[in-house]
C-alpha positions in Angstrom: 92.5 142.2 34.8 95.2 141.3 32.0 98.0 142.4 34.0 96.4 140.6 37.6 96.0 137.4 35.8 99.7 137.1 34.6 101.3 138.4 38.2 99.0 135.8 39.7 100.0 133.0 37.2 96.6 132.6 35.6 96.9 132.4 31.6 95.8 135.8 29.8 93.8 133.9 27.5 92.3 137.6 25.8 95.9 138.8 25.6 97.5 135.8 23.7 94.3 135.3 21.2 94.9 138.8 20.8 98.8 138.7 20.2 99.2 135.4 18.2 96.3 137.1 15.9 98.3 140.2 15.3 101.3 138.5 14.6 99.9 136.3 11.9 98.9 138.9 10.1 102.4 140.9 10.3 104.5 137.8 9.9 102.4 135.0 8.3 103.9 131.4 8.2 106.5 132.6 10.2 103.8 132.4 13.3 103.4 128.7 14.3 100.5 127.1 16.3 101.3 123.6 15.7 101.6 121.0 18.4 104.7 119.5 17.3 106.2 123.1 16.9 105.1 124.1 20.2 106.3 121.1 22.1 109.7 121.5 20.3 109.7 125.0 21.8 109.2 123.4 25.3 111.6 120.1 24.8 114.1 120.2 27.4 116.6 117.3 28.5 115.4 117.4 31.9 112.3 115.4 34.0 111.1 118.8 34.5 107.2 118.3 32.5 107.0 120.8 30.0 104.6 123.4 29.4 104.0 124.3 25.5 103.4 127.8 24.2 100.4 128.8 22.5 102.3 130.1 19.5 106.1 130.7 18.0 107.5 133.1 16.2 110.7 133.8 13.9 112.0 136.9 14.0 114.9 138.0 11.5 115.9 141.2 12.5 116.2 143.3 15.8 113.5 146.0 14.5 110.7 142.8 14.6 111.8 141.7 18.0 111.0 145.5 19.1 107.8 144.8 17.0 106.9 141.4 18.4 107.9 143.2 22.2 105.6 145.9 22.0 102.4 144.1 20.7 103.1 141.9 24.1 103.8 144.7 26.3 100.8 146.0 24.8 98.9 142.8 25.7 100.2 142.0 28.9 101.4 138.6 26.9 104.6 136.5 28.4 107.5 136.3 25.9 109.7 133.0 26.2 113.0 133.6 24.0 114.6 130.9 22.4 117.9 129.7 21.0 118.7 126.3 20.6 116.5 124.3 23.7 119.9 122.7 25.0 119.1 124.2 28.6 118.4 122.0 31.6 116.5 123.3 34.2 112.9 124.1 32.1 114.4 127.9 31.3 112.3 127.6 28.0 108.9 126.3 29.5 105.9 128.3 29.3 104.1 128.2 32.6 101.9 131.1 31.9 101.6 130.0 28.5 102.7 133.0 25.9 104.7 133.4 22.8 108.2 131.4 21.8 110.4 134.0 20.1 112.8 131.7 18.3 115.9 133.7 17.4 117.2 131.0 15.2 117.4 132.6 12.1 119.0 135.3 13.6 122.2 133.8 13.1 124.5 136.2 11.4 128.2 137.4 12.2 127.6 141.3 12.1 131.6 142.1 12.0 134.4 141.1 13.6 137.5 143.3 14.6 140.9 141.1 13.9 142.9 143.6 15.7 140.9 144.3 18.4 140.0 140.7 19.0 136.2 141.3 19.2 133.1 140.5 17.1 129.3 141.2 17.3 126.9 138.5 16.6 123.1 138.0 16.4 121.7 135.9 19.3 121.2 132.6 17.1 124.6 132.1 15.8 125.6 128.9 17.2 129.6 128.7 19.1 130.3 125.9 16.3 129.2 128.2 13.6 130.8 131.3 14.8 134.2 129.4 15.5 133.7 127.5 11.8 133.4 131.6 10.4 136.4 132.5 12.5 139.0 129.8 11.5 140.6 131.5 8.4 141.0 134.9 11.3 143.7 132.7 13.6 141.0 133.5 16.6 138.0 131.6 18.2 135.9 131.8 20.5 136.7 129.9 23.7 133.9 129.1 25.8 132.9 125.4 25.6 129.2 124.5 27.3 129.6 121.1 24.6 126.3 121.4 23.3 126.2 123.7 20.2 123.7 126.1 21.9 123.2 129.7 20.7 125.5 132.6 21.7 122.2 134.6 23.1 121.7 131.4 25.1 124.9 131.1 26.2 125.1 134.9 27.7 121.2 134.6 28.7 122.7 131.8 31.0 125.8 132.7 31.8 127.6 129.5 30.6 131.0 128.1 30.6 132.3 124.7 30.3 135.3 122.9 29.6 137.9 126.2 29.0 136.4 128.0 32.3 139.5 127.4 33.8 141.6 129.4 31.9 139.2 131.8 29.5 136.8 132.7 32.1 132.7 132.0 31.8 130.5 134.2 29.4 130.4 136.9 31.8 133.8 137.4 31.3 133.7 137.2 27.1 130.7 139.2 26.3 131.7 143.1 26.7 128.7 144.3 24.8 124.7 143.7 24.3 122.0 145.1 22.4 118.6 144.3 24.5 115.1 144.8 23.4 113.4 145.8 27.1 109.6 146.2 28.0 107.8 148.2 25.3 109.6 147.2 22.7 112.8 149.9 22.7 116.2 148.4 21.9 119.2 149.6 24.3 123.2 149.1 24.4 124.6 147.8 27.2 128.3 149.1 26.2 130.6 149.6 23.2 133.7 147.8 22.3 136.6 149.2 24.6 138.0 146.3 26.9 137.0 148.1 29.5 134.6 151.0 31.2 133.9 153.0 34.2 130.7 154.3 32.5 127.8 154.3 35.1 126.4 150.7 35.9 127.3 148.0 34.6 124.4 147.0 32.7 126.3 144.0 29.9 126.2 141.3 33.2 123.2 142.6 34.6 121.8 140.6 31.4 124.4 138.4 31.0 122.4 135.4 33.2 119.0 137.1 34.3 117.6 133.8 31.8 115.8 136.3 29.3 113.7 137.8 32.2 114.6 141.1 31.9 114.9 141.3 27.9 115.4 139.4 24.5 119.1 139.8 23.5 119.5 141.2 19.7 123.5 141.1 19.6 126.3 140.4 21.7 129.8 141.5 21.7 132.7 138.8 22.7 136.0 138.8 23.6 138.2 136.8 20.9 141.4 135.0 21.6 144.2 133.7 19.2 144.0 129.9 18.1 147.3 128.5 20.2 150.2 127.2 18.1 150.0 123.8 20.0 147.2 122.0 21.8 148.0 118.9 23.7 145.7 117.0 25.7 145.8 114.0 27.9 144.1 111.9 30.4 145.3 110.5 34.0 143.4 108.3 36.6 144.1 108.3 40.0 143.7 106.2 43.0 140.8 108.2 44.8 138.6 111.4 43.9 140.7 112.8 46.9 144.3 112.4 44.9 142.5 113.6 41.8 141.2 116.9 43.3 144.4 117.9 45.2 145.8 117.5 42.0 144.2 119.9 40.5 144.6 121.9 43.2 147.8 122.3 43.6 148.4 122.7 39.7 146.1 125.7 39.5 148.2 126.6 43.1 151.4 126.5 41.2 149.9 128.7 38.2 150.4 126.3 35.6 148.3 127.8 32.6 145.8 125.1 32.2 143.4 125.3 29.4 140.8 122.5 30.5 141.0 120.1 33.2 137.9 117.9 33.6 137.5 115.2 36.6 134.9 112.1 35.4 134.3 109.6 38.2 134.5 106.1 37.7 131.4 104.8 37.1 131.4 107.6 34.5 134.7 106.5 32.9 133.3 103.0 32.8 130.2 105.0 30.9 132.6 106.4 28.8 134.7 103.7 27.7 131.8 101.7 26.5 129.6 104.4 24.9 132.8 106.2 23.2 134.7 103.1 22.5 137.7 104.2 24.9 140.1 101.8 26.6 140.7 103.8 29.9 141.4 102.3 33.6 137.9 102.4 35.6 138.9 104.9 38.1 139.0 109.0 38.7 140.2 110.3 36.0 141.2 113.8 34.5 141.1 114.4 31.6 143.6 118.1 30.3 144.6 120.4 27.6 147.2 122.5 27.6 147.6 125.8 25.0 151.0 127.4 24.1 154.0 126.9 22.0 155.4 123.5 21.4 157.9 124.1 24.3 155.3 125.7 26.6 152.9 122.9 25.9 155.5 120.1 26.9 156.5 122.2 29.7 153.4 122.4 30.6 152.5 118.7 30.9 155.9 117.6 32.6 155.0 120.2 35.6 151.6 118.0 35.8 153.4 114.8 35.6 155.2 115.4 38.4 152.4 116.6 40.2 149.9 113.8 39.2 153.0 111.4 40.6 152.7 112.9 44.0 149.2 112.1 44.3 149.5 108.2 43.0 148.3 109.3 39.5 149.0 106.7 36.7 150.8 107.5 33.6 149.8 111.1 32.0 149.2 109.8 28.5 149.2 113.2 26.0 149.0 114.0 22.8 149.2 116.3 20.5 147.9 115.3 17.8 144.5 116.6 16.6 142.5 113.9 15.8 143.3 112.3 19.1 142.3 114.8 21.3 139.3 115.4 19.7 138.1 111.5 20.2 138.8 112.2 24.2 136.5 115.6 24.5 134.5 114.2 21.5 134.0 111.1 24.7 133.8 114.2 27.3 131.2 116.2 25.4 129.3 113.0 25.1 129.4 112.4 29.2 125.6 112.9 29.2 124.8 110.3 26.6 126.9 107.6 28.0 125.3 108.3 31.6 121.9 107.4 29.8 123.1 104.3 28.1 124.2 103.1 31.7 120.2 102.0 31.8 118.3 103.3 29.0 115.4 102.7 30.0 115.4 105.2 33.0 115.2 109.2 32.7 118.2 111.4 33.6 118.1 114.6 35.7 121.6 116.2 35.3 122.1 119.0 37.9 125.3 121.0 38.9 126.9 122.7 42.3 130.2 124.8 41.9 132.0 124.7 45.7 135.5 126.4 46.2 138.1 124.6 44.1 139.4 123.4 47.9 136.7 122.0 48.9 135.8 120.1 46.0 137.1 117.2 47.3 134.9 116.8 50.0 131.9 117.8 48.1 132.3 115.0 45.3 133.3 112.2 48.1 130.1 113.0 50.4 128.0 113.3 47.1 129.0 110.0 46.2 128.8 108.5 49.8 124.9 109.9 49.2 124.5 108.3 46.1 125.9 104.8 47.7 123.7 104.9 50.9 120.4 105.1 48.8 121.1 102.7 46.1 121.5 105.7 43.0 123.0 105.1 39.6 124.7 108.9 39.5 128.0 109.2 37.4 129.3 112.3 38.2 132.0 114.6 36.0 133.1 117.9 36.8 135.1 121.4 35.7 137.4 120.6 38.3 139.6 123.6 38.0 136.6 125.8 39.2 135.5 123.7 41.4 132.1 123.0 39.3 130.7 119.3 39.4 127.4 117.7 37.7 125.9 114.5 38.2 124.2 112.8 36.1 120.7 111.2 38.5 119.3 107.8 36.6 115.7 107.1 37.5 112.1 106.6 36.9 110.6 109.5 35.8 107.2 107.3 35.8 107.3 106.3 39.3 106.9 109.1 42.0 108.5 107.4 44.7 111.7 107.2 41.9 111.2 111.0 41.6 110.9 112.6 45.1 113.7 110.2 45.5 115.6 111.8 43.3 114.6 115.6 44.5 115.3 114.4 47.9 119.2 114.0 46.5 119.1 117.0 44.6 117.9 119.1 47.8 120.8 117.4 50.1 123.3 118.0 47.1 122.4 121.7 46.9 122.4 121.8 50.6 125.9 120.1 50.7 127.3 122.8 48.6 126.1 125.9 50.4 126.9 124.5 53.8 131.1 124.4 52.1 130.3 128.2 50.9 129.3 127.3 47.2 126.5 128.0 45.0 123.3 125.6 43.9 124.4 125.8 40.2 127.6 126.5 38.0 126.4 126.8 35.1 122.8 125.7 34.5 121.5 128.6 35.9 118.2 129.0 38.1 115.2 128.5 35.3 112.5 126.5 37.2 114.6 123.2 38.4 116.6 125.4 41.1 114.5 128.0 42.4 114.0 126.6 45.6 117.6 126.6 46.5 118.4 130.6 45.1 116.3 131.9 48.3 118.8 129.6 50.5 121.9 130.5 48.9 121.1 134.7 48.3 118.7 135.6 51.7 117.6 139.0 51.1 119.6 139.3 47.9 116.8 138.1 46.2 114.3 140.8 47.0 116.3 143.3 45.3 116.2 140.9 42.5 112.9 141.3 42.7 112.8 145.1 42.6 115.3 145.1 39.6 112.7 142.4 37.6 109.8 144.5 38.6 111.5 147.8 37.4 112.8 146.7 33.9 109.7 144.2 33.1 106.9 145.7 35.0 104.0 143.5 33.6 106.2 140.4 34.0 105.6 139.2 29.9 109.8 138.1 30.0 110.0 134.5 31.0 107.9 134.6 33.6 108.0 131.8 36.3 111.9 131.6 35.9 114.6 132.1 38.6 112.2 133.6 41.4 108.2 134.3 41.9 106.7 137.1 42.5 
């Protein structure tokens, strides 16, 4: 009956009484019940409602995540793992109510191989804290979702960010996992060689399944050297149009760019007045460049010229630390001056990725949308991978306001599969975009389907996420 109740949706109330009392007496305090602490464990910066836990637990080593597993497995009792909370589309909600498995304190740096430019990790350590660790090594860690969320998180969701263009998304960084799977028994995914031709390829099979097919213990990543020089520098543009074949031909003409992001201009006014910039009020991209001091200036004199070709203003660059970090310190804070644009409304940030020559066309009919029915809707994207996210202002208290704004998202998502894309980037599936995965994958989906139901049988890892059953 257990098992019928969670495939159908229904809460296993027997099962969870059951699990949250066995694990307060194996882990004590470390098992919360608390309202606040539940609703923390469901917070997510999205209109998405949340739905709470009934407990959460703090695991500190791998062996009690393969303890806390098997009692659920046991149980028939969903398992929600969580990192930091900074995902958008309700990945850490409990629709079938369940257990939180907060791998916070699961945060340490298990070794890291200088001369193999690698390192293992526990699932908590945060990208801030692993690159702080790594400073005194000359390498970092490149990829850059801007909020410090947890390296499990990030592989759980396949993330990227601002340094896509150039150091690939996590799929491309993590070349090993340790996974706890149904039951409670811990795998590897791989070892450290750069690469393999060892059976399947099981590392991005959980790289992005979104924690339902197993809570990650440790990943492996790919390290890269810190660059002798970093420059950086912004430069606005007539149209979006000018600024996206820009970017197009410079990734055309193989200049190395390390980060090239395009912020609209209603966003640019957003981020003049919440960061205290000074920019013109039109597209803009904002670059970085990595090298040597010659490559660097090289670098940004190729993208002069190009910028001048498509009626871009003056690339202003520096390379001067503090500098640069007040402009992606202003990118990283995109979301925070969309909300200040009218604070008293919600936000729904969602993302499409089209191909890199169509982007164009995707961000001027997206904003042509937004125009025609009267949206506040800054939009900034990873231009260089053709990846945009818009930032939707509205009433989160008015249901007009919102199947207004899930009316847009639906025609954005449709927009970007009808010019060959994909209905998300980087924020993966959770709940938000599920019903645009069936559009965009057809029958791919039902051998997703076969895959969840033959790791996770009972359905206890995040259940309700990326497809139904």
């Amino acid at each position: 009956m257990a098992l019928e109740a969670i495939r159908s949706g229904e809460r296993n109330e027997a099962g969870i009484a059951a699990v949250l009392r066995l694990l307060g007496a194996r882990f004590g305090p470390r098992v919360q019940t608390g309202q606040d602490m539940r609703a923390q464990h469901a917070h997510s910066t999205t209109y998405i409602p949340a739905q709470l836990p009934d407990g959460v637990v703090f695991p500190e080593t791998a062996g009690e995540v393969c303890e806390i597993v098997a009692l659920a497995s046991a149980h028939r009792v969903p398992l929600i793992a969580f990192g930091t909370g900074s995902s958008l589309e309700g990945h850490i909600n409990a629709p079938h109510g369940g257990i939180s498995v907060d791998l916070g304190r699961m945060d340490r740096v298990l070794s890291v191989n200088t001369g193999d430019l690698d390192c293992t990790v526990e699932p908590g350590v945060t990208r801030e804290a692993l690159n702080t660790y790594l400073r005194d090594t000359g390498l970092f860690f490149p990829i850059d979702p801007g909020a410090n969320a947890s390296i499990g998180g990030m592989a759980s969701t396949r993330a990227s960010g601002t340094n896509a263009v150039r150091y690939g998304t996590m799929k491309d960084n993590v070349l090993a996992l340790t996974v706890v799977t149904a039951g409670g028994k811990e795998i590897r995914t791989a070892h450290r060689a750069k690469k393999s031709s060892a059976g399947y390829d099981l590392t991005r099979l959980f790289v992005g399944a979104e924690g339902t097919l197993g809570i990650i213990t440790s990943v492996t990543l790919r390290l890269q050297g810190i660059p002798e020089t970093i420059a950086g520098g912004v430069c606005p543009f007539p149209s979006i149009s000018d600024a996206c074949n820009a970017v197009m031909l410079t990734i055309q003409s193989g200049i190395p760019v390390a980060r090239i992001e395009l912020l609209d201009a209603l966003q640019m006014k957003a981020s003049n007045a919440y960061s205290g910039l000074n920019f013109a009020e039109l597209p803009t991209l904002f670059l970085e460049f990595h090298g040597s001091p010659d490559s660097v200036a090289l670098q940004s004199k190729q993208f002069a010229e190009i910028a001048a070709d498509f009626g871009g203003g003056a690339f202003l660059w520096t390379a001067n630390a503090q500098e640069r970090a007040t402009l992606w310190k202003a990118r990283h804070n995109a979301y925070w001056a969309q909300k200040s644009l009218a604070p008293g409304l919600a936000i729904l940030s969602t993302d499409v990725c089209v191909p890199i020559s169509r982007l164009a066309d995707c961000v001027e009919a997206t904003q042509a949308d937004i125009l025609a029915h009267g949206l506040i809707a800054p939009i900034v994207g990873h231009a260089g991978d053709g990846n945009f996210h818009v930032g939707l202002l509205f009433d989160d208290k008015d249901t007009a306001d919102v199947a207004r704004a899930e009316d847009f998202v639906a025609r954005l998502n449709d927009r970007a599969l009808a010019m060959d894309g994909t209905c998300t980037g980087e924020h993966g599936i959770g709940q938000g975009k599920m019903p645009f995965l069936e559009a965009e994958l057809g029958g791919a989906l039902d051998l997703m389907r076969q895959v969840k139901r033959g790791l996770d049988p009972d359905n206890i890892f995040n259940p309700g996420k990326i497809f139904s059953l």
